[in-house]
N, C-alpha and C positions, 0 to 999 in steps of 0.2 A: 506586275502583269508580265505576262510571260508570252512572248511572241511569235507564233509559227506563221514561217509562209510557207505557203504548197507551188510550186512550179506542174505545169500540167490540168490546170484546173479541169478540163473537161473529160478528161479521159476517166475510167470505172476506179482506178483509185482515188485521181483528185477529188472528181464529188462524190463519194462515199467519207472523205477524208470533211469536204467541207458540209456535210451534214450529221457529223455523228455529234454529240454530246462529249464538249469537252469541257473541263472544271471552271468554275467562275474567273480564275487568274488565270485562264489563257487568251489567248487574242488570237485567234486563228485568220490569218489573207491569204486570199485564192483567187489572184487576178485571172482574168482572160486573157488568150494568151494573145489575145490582139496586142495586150499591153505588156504581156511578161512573154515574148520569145526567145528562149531559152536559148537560141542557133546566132541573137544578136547580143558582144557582149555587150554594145551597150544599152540595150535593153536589160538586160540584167545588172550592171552595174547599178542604174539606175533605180532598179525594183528593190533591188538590195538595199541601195544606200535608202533610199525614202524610208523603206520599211523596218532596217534594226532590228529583222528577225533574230532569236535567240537561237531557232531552228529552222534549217530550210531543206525541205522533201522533195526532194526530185521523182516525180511520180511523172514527167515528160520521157514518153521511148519513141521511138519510131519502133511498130513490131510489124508492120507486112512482112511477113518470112517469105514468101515465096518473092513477093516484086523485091527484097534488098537486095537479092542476086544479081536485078539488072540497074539497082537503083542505090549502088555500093556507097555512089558519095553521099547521096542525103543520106541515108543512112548512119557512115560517119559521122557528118554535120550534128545530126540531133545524139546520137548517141555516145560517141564519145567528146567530139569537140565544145560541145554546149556542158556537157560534164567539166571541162577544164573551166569554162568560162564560171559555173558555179562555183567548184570547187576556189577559184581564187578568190571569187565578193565572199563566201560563206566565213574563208580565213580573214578576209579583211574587218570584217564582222564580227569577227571569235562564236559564229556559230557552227551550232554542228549539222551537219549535213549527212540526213538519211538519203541513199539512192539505193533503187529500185533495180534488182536484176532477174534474173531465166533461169533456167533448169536450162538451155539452148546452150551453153557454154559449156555443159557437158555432151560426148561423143552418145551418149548411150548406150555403150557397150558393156558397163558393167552389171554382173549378174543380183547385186544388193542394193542398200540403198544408197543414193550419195550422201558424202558429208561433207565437211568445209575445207578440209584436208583434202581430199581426193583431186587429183591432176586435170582441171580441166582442159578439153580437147575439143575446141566449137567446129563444127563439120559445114554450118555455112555464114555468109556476111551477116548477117541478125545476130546469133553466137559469136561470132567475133568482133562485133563492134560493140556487143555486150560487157564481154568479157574487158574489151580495154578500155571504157567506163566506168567498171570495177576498180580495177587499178587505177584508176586515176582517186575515184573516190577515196579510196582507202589510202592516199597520199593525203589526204585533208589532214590539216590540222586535227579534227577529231571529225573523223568520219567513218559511219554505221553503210553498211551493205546490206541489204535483206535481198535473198535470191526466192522469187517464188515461184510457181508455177500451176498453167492451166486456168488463171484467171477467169472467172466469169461472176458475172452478177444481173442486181436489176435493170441496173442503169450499163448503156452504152451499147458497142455489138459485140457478142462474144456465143461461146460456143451453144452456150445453155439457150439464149433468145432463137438462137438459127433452129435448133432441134426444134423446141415448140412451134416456130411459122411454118417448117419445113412439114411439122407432122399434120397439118390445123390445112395445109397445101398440095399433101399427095398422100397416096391412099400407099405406097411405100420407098423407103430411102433405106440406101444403107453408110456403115459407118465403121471405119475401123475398129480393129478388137485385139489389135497385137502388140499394139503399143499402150503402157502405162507409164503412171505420173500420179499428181496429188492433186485433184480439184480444189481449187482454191479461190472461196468467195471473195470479192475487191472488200467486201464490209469488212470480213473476218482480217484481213490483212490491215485495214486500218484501227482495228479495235486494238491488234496485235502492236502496230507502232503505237497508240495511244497509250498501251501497258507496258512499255518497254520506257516509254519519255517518263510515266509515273515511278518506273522501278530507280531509272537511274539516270540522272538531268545532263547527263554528257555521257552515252552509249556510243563504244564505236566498236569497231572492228567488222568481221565479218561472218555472219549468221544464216543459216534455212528458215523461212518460212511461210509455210506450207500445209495443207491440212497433214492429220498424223497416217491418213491411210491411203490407201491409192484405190486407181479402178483402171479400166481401159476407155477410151471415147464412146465405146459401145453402152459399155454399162454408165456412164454419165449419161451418154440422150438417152435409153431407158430410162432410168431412174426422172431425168425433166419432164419425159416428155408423159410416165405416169402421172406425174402431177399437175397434169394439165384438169382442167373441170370444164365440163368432164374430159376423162381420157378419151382422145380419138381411136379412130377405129386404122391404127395403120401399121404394115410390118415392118422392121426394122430387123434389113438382112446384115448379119456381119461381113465384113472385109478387109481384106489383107493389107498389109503396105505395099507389099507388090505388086497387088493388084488396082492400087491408087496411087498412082505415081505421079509425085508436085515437083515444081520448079527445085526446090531446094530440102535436103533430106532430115527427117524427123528423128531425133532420138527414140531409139525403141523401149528405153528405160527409163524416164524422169521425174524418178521416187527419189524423192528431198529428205534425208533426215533431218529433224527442226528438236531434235533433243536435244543439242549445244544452245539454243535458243530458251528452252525452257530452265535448261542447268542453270542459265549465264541470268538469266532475267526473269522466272517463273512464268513464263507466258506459254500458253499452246493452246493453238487453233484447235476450232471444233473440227469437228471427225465431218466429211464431207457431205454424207447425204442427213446430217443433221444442220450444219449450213445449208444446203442446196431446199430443203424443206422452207428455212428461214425464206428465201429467196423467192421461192416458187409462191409463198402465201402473200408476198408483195407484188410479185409480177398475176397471181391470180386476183387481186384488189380490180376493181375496174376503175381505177384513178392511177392506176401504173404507167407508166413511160410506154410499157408494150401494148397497151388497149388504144393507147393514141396514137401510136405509130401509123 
């Protein structure tokens, strides 16, 4: 039997992680984090030792981009410090440790897509406490990075949910259109670690992934918010960065290449509006997370 535990249970990767279909010799635990706080180490020492995982998934971030500006030390706390505290139960354990990272540790300024090579350059505290995460990570005994980006899905709050209440609540909104990235469903991300732990039972290093195509935020809530049933009646003006100005600054670029990922492991995510359909037929269920909300 083969043992994963998930850090972060409630956030859109832990439970997409702790409800997918894993093979009969796994044992999958995804405590709450009343029980597994990632920011106490001995809360983790503790969750460690009891549980013996073979694998332990850091799917815990703190991501408010805009409040880590003012909110620099928690910040640190969950993202990098609680990283150390893993990274040393996972070596005590001779497990391997996947963590979880951003397209945010990149500046956005390059004109292609990134890759795992490329210099990253985080522009604010959410990228930088990202980024020294990473590193730490990749200090593990054997420890896997996956940088994703644009997360969303059924389950939790995220870009895709806000589009749909937003559009279902005002007859028009608008939405940036100048920045690009790679939507990336929480399911697809975990199917992705699921295919990677089957390719090879100690993957480490450091990997993209990511869907393989991009869009802008514009054309993502299009594309959600046609698949609402039915589609509302509302218009969706584009806007600038400049002309939405947040506490902390957005890469204009955050196209991930995830072909080192597939070279290295044969995996790669669905193309996004083929995910984002997946998604949209579960949040239009009337037994979804978003019809009770």
């Amino acid at each position: 039997m083969r043992r994963i535990l998930v850090a972060g249970a409630s956030g859109q990767l832990g439970q997409e992680l702790a409800r997918l279909h894993w093979p009969q010799d796994v044992d999958l635990v995804a405590p709450p984090e009343s029980e597994f706080d990632v920011t106490d180490p001995v809360s983790v020492a503790r969750v460690v030792g009891d549980t013996e995982p073979d694998v332990l998934i850091n799917a815990a971030a703190y991501t408010a981009v805009d409040r880590a500006e003012d909110e620099a030390d928690l910040a640190r706390k969950v993202n990098v410090d609680a990283v150390g505290h893993l990274v040393r139960d996972a070596d005590a354990a001779s497990a391997v440790l996947i963590h979880v990272s951003t397209d945010y540790v990149f500046d956005g300024e390059a004109e292609g897509w990134y890759v795992e090579d490329d210099r990253p350059n985080p522009t604010g505290v959410y990228g930088a406490t990202k980024l020294a995460g990473e590193q730490l990570a990749l200090d593990a005994d054997c420890g896997l990075v996956l940088r994703t980006s644009w997360v969303y899905g059924a389950l939790g709050d995220n870009f895709v949910r806000t589009m749909r209440r937003l559009a279902l609540e005002r007859p028009r909104i608008g939405v940036v259109d100048d920045q690009r990235g790679c939507p990336t469903a929480a399911l697809e991300l975990a199917r992705a670690i699921r295919a990677i732990l089957e390719a090879d039972s100690r993957p480490s290093g450091l990997f993209h992934a990511a869907a393989p195509d991009d869009a802008t935020w514009w054309e993502l809530a299009v594309a959600a918010i046609e698949q609402l049933t039915p589609p509302p009646e509302v218009v969706i003006d584009k806007l600038t960065t400049a002309g939405y100005p947040t506490r902390a600054r957005r890469p204009m670029n955050s196209r991930l290449s995830s072909e080192k990922l597939h070279a290295s492991f044969g995996v790669r995510l669905a193309p996004w509006r083929e995910a984002l359909a997946e998604v949209s037929r579960e949040l239009n269920a009337p037994t979804t997370a978003e019809s009770q909300a």
